[in-house]
C-alpha positions in Angstrom: 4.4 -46.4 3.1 1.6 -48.6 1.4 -1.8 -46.9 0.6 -3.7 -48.0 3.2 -1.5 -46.5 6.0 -0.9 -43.9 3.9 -5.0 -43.5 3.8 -4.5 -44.3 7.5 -2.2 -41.3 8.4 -4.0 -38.5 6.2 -7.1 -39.3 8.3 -5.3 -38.9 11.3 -3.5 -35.2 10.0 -7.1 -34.5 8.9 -8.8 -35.2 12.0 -5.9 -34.0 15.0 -4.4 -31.3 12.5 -6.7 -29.4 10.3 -8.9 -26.9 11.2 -7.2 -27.6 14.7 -8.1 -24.7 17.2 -5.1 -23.8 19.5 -5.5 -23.8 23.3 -4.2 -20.8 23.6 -4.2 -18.2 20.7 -0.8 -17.4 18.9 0.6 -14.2 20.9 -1.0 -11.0 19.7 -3.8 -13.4 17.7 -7.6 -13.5 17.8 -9.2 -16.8 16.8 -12.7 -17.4 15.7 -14.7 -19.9 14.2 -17.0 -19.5 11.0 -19.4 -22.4 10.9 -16.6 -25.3 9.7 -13.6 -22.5 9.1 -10.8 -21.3 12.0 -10.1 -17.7 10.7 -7.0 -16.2 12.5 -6.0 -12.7 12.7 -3.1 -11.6 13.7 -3.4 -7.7 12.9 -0.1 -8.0 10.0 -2.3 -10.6 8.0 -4.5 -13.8 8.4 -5.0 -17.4 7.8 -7.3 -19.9 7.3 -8.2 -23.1 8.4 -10.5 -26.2 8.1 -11.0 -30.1 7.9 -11.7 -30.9 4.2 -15.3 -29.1 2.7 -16.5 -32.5 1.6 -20.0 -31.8 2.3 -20.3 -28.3 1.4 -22.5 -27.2 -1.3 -21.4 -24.3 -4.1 -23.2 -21.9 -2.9 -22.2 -22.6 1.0 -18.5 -21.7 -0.5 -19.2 -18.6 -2.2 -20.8 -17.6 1.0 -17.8 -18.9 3.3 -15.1 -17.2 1.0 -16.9 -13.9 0.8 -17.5 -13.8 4.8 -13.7 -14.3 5.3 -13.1 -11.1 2.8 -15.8 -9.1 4.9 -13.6 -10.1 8.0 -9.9 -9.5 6.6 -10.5 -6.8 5.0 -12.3 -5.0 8.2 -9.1 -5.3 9.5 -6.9 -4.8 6.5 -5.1 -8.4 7.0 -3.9 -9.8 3.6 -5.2 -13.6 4.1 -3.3 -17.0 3.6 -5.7 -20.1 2.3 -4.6 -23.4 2.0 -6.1 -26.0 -0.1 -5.1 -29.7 -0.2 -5.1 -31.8 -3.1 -7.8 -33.8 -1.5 -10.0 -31.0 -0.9 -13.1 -30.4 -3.7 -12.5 -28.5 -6.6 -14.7 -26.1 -6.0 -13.1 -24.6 -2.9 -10.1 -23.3 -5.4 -12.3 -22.0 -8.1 -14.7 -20.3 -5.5 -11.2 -18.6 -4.1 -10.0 -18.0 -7.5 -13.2 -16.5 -8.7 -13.0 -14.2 -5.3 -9.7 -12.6 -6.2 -7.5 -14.9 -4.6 -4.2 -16.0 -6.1 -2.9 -19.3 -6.0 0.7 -20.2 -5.1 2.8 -22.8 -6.5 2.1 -26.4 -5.6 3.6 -28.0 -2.8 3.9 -31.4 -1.3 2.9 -32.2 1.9 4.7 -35.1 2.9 5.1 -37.6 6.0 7.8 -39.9 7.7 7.6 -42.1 10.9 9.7 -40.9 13.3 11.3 -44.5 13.5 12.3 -44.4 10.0 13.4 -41.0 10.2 17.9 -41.1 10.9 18.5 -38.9 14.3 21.3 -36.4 13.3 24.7 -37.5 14.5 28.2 -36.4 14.6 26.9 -32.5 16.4 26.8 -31.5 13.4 23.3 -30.2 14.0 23.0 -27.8 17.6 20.0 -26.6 19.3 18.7 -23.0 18.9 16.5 -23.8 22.3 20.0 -23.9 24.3 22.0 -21.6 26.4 24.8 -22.9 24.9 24.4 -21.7 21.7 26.6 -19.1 19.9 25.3 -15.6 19.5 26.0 -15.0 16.0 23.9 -18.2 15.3 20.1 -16.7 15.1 21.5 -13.8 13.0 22.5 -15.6 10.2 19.8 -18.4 10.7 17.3 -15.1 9.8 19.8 -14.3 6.7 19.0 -17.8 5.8 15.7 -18.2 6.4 14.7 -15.0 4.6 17.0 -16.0 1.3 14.9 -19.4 1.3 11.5 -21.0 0.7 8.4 -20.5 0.5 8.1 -21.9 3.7 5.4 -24.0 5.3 5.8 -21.2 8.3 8.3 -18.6 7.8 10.7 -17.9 10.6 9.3 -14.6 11.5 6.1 -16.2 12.1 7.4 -19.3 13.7 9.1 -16.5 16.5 6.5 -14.1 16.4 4.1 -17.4 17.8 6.6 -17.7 20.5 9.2 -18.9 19.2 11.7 -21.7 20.8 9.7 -23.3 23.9 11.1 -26.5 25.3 9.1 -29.2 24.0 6.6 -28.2 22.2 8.7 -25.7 19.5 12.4 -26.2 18.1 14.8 -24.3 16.0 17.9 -26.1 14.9 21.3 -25.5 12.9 23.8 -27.2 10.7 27.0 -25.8 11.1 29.9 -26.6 9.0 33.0 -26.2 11.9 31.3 -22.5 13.6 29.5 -21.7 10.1 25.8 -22.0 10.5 25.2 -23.6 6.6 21.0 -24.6 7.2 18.6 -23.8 9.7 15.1 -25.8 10.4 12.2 -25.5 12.9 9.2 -27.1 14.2 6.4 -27.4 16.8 4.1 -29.3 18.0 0.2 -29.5 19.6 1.0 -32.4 22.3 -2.8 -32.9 21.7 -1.9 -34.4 18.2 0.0 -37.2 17.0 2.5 -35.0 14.7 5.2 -32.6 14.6 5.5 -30.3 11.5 8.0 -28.6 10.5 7.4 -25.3 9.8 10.7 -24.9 7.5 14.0 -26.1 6.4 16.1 -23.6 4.1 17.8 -26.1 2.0 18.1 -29.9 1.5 19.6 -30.9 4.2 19.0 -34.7 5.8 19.9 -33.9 9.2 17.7 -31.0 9.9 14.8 -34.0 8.7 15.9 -35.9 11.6 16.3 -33.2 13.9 12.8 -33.2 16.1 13.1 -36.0 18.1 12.9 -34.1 21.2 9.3 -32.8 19.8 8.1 -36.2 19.9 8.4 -36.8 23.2 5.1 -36.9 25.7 4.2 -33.2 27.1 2.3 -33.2 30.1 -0.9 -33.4 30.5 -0.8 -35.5 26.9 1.0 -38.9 28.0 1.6 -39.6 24.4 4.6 -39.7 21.6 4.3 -37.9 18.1 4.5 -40.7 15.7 4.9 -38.5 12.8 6.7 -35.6 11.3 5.0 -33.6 8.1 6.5 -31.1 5.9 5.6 -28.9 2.8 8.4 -28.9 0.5 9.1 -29.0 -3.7 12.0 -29.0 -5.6 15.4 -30.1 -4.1 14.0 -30.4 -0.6 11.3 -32.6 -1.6 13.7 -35.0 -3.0 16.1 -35.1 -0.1 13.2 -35.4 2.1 11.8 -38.4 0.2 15.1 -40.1 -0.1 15.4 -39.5 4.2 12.1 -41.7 4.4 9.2 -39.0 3.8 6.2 -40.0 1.9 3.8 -37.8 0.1 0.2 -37.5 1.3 -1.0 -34.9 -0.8 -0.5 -31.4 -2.2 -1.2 -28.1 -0.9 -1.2 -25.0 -2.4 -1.6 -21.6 -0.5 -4.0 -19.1 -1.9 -3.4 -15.4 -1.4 -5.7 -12.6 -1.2 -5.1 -8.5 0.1 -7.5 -6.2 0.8 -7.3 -2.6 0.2 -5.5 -0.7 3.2 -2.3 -0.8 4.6 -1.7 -3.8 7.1 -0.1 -3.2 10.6 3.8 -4.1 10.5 3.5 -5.5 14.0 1.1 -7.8 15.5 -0.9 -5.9 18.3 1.2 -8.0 21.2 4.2 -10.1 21.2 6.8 -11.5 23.8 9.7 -10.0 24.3 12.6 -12.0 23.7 15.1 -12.8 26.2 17.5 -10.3 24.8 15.0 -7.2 25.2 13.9 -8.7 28.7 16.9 -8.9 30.3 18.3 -5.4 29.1 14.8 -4.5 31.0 15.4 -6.1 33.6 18.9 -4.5 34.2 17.4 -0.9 33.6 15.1 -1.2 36.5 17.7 -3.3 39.0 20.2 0.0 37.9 18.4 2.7 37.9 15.6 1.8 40.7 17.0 -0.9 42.9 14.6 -3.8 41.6 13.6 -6.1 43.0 12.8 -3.6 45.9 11.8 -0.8 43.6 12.1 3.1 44.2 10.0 4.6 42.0 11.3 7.6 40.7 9.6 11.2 41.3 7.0 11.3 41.7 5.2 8.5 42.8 2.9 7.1 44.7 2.4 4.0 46.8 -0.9 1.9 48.0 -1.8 -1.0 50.3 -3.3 -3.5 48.0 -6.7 -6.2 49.3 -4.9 -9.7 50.3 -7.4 -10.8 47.6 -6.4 -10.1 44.0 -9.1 -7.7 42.4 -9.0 -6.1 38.9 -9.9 -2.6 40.3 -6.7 -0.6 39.7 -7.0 -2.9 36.1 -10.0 -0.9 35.1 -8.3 2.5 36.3 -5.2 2.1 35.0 -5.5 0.8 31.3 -7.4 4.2 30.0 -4.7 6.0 31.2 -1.9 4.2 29.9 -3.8 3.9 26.9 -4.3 7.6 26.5 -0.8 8.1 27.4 0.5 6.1 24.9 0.4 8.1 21.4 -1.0 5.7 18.3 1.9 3.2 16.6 3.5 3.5 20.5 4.3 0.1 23.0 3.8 -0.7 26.6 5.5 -3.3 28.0 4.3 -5.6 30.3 6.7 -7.5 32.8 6.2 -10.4 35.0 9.3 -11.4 36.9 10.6 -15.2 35.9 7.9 -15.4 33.4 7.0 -14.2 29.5 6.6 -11.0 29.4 4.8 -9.5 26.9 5.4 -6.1 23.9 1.8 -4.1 23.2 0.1 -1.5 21.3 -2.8 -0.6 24.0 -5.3 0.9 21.0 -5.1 -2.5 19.7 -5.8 -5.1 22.5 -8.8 -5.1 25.2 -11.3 -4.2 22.6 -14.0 -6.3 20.8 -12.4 -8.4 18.4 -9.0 -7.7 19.6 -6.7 -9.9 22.1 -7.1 -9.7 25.5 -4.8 -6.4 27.3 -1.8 -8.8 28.9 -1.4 -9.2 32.1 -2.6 -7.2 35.1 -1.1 -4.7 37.5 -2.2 -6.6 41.1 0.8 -8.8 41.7 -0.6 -12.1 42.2 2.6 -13.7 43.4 5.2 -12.3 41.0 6.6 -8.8 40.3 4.3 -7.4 38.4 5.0 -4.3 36.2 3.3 -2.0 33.2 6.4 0.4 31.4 7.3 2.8 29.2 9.9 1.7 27.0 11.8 4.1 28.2 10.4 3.9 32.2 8.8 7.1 32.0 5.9 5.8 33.8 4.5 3.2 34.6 3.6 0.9 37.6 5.2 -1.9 39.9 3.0 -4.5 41.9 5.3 -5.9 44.8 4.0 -9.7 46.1 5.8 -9.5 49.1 4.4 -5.8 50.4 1.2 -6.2 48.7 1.6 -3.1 47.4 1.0 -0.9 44.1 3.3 2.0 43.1 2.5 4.4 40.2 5.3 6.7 39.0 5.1 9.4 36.2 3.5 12.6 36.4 1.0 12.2 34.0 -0.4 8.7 34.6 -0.4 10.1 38.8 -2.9 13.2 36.9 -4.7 10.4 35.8 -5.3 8.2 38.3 -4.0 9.0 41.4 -7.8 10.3 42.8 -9.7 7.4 41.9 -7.0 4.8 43.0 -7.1 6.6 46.4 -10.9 6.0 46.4 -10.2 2.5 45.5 -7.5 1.3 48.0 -7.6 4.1 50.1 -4.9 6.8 51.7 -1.5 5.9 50.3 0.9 4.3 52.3 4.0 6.8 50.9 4.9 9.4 48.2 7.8 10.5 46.6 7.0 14.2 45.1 8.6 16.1 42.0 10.7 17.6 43.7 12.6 15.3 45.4 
C-alpha cells in the first residue's frame, strides 16, 4: 500500500469509523455525545470516542477531558481513551496531566480484503454455527483471557452481543479437535471496514478469516473493502507478512475513579444456553406455550391495541421486589431476550427497561430467575397473567382498574 491510498484509507477509517455513533447502543450501554466526543457507559467502565481533535484549542481539551471525569466518575466507570498517532499532541499530555495512564503502543493496521488469503483446509471453524463443538467457547475464553491486550477483549466483544450472523464473528483454529487460536470481529454495515476486535496469537488464518463480514447487510447494499486490527509484537509481524499495512499507532489511555465499579453491565442478553434452560423450565413446570400460572395468579383481557399501561404498573413493583445486586429476566419467544438489574435501567441516564409486558405478537414474559413471579403476555388470547403473591399485592387493584374484571384466577390454595 503506497502513501496516497494509504492517506486514502485513514480518511475513510477516520470519517466511517471514529467517533462513529452506533444505531443501536451496545446491550446494557448509554451513549451520549459531548460536543465532538461519543462517551459510552456501560455501568462496569467506559470509553471514549472521537474523529481526530485537529481544530481544538488547549484549553477546549482541558475542558473536554475534565467533563468526561465529572461523567465517569458519577458513575464510578474506570474509562478507556484512545489516542492515534495522528491525533495532536496535546490530547495525550492534557490526558496525562488529568491522571490518565497511557498503555503501550500499538499498531493499527489495514489489509484489502482481496489481498487478504481466505483460510483453507477447515482448519479454521465458525463459533457462529450449530455445528460447533461444545468444549470449543470454553477454552476460546482460556485463550482469550491468557492473551493480548486486545483491541476488544472477548468479554466485551460477547457482552455487546456477541456472535450475530453477519455483522459479528468468532472463529477457531483447531489443531485435529484442539482449539490452538481463537479471533473475532464485527462490523457497522454503514462502514466500509471490518475490525477485528482480537486474535490471541499469530496466527495467518484467523487474518483471513472474516470474509463473511464483508459481505452487504441489508439495508447497506455494499461490501467491506477493508479489515483493521491493533496488534504489536509477534502478531504485528504475522499480520504484516499476511498483507496488513500500518496506518498509524494507537495507544489506550486509562483512567479510574474512586468507587467500586458494577461487575455487570445493568442489562445483557442471555445466551442461548441460559435461554433455552428457561425455556424448558416454563414448557416443564407450567405447560408453555399455553401457560398455567402457578398459585396464585391472575388473568386479564388485554385492548386489541398494544398500550404501555400495565408497563407503568408493573415495573415499580418488580423493581421493589427485586432486592439491589438481584436480575429480572425478560423473555420474548424466538427472539433475544434480555438479563437486568431493574434499579439500574428506566432511569435518567440509564438504558431503557427492556422490553414490555403487552405481547405484541410474541410471547411475552418478565421472571424471576427462579419463576417466583412474574408475568406472561399470550398473543393469541390477548391476555396478561400475573403470578406471585407479592407482585398480585402490588398490582392486582390497579391492573383491575386498568383492564377491568379478570377473566380467571388461580388462588393460593389451590
Amino acid at each position: 500500500m503506497d502513501r496516497l491510498e494509504q492517506a486514502r484509507v485513514w480518511g475513510a477509517y477516520v470519517a466511517q469509523v471514529r467517533g462513529l455513533v452506533p444505531e443501536r447502543p451496545p446491550p446494557g450501554a448509554v451513549v451520549e455525545r459531548d460536543g465532538p466526543l461519543v462517551r459510552t457507559h456501560y455501568g462496569t467502565h467506559g470509553t471514549v470516542g472521537h474523529r481526530p481533535l485537529t481544530s481544538t484549542g488547549r484549553g477546549e481539551l482541558a475542558a473536554l477531558v475534565r467533563r468526561q471525569q465529572e461523567a465517569f466518575g458519577a458513575r464510578s466507570e474506570p474509562v478507556r481513551w484512545k489516542v492515534y498517532g495522528a491525533d495532536p499532541p496535546a490530547l495525550a499530555e492534557e490526558l496525562e496531566a488529568a491522571g490518565f495512564t497511557a498503555g503501550a503502543e500499538r499498531s493499527l493496521l489495514v489489509a484489502e480484503f482481496e489481498a487478504i488469503a481466505p483460510a483453507k483446509g477447515g482448519r479454521v471453524r465458525s463459533l457462529n454455527s450449530g455445528a460447533q463443538d461444545p468444549g470449543w467457547w470454553p477454552r476460546a475464553r482460556e485463550l482469550a483471557a491468557s492473551s493480548g491486550p486486545h483491541g476488544t477483549a472477548l468479554a466485551e466483544f460477547e457482552a455487546d452481543g456477541g456472535c450475530w450472523y453477519g455483522l459479528a464473528e468468532a472463529a477457531v483454529l483447531l489443531d485435529g479437535a484442539r482449539v490452538t487460536a481463537l479471533g473475532w470481529a464485527r462490523r457497522d454495515p454503514r462502514t466500509d471496514f471490518v475490525v477485528i476486535g482480537g486474535v490471541t496469537g499469530p496466527c495467518p488464518e484467523l487474518l483471513g478469516a472474516w470474509g463473511q463480514l464483508a459481505l452487504p447487510r441489508y439495508p447497506q447494499p455494499r461490501d467491506a473493502s477493508h479489515c483493521v486490527l491493533e496488534a504489536e509484537g509477534e502478531l504485528r509481524d504475522a499480520a504484516r507478512a499476511a498483507g496488513f499495512a500500518e496506518l498509524t499507532t494507537v495507544r489506550t489511555h486509562r483512567w479510574s475513579p474512586p468507587g467500586e465499579p458494577a461487575r455487570t453491565r445493568p442489562a445483557r442478553w442471555l445466551g442461548t444456553a441460559e435461554e433455552d434452560l428457561l425455556w424448558h423450565r416454563l414448557e416443564n413446570e407450567f405447560g408453555f406455550p399455553d401457560v398455567e400460572a402457578p398459585a396464585p395468579s391472575v388473568t386479564w383481557r388485554l385492548p386489541q391495541a398494544p398500550t404501555d399501561g400495565p408497563d407503568r404498573i408493573l415495573r415499580p413493583a418488580l423493581r421493589a421486589l427485586t432486592p439491589p445486586g438481584q436480575r429480572l429476566h425478560w423473555l420474548d419467544w424466538q427472539h433475544t431476550c434480555h438479563d437486568f438489574d431493574p434499579h439500574r435501567v428506566g432511569g435518567p441516564g440509564e438504558p431503557g427497561w427492556p422490553g414490555q409486558a403487552y405481547p405484541n405478537g410474541d410471547h411475552y414474559l418478565y421472571v424471576h430467575p427462579g419463576l417466583r413471579f412474574g408475568t406472561f403476555g399470550h398473543p393469541w388470547e390477548q391476555t396478561l397473567c400475573v403470578w406471585g403473591a407479592g407482585l398480585l399485592a402490588a398490582v392486582e387493584a390497579e391492573l383491575t382498574g386498568l383492564l377491568g374484571e379478570p377473566l380467571r384466577r388461580r388462588d393460593g390454595d389451590g
